[in-house]
C-alpha positions as CSV (number, residue, x, y, z in Angstrom):
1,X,125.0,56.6,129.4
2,X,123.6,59.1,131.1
3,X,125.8,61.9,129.1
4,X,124.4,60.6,125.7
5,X,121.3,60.7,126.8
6,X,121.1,64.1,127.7
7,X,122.9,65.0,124.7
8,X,120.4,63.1,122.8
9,X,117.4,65.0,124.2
10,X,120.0,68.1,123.5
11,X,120.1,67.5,120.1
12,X,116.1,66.6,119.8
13,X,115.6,70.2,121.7
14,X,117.5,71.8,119.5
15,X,116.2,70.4,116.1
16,X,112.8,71.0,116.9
17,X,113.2,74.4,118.1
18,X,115.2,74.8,114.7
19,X,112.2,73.4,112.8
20,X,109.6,75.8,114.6
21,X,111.5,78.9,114.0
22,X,111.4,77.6,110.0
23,X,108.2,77.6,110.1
24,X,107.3,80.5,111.9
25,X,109.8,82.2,109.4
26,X,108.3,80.6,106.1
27,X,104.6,81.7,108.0
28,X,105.8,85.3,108.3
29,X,107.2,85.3,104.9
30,X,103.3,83.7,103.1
31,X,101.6,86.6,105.0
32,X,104.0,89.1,103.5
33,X,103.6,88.1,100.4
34,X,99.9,87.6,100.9
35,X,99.8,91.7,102.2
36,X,102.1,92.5,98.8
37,X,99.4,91.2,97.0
38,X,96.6,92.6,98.7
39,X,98.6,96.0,98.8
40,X,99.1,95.8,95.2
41,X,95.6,95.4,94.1
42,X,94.9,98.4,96.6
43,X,96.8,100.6,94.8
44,X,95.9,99.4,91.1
45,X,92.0,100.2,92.5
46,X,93.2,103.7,93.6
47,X,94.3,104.6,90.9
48,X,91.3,103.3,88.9
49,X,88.9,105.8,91.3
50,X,91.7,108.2,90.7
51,X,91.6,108.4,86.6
52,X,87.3,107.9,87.1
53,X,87.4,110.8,89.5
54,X,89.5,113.1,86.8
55,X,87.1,112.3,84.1
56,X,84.2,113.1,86.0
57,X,85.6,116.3,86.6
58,X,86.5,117.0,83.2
59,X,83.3,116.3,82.3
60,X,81.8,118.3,85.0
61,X,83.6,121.2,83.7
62,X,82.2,121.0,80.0
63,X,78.7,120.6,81.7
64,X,79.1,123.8,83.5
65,X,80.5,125.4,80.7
66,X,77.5,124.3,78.3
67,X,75.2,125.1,81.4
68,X,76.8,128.6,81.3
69,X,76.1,129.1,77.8
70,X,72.6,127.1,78.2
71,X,71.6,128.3,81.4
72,X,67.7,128.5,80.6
73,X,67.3,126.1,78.8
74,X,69.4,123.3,81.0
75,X,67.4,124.6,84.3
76,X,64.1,124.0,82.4
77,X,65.8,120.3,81.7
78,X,66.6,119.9,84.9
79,X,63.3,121.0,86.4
80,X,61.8,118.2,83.8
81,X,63.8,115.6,85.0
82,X,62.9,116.0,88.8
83,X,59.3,116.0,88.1
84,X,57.9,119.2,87.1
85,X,55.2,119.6,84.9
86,X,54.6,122.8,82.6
87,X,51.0,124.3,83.2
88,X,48.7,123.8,80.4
């Protein structure tokens, strides 16, 4: 009696260490695929910024190059939009 009952409890130890580790496992697996996820839309945001960043430059580079050809008149723009005011 005393056998089976140890290899009951044997048996019960066993299972339910079995059943934690599963869930431990299916735990570790959710939180991967949680960080994929998260990862992913990390990346997809970077390279948003990335292609906005390049435009801006490119844009940048026309504005200089109009300023360059414009230089007055932009400056005098420029000085108009940060509040001065032409004498009368």
């Amino acid at each position: 009696m005393q056998l089976e009952e140890k290899r009951k409890r044997i048996m019960a130890a066993v299972t339910v260490t079995g059943i934690v580790l599963i869930v431990i496992l299916f735990a570790v697996v959710i939180y991967q695929i949680v960080d994929i996820c998260v990862l992913k839309a990390r990346r997809d945001r970077l390279r948003q910024e990335y292609e906005y960043t390049l435009t801006q430059i490119s844009e940048a580079d026309d504005w200089l190059e109009n300023y360059r050809l414009n230089q007055d008149a932009v400056l005098y723009r420029l000085a108009l939009l940060n509040g001065y005011r032409p004498a009368k």
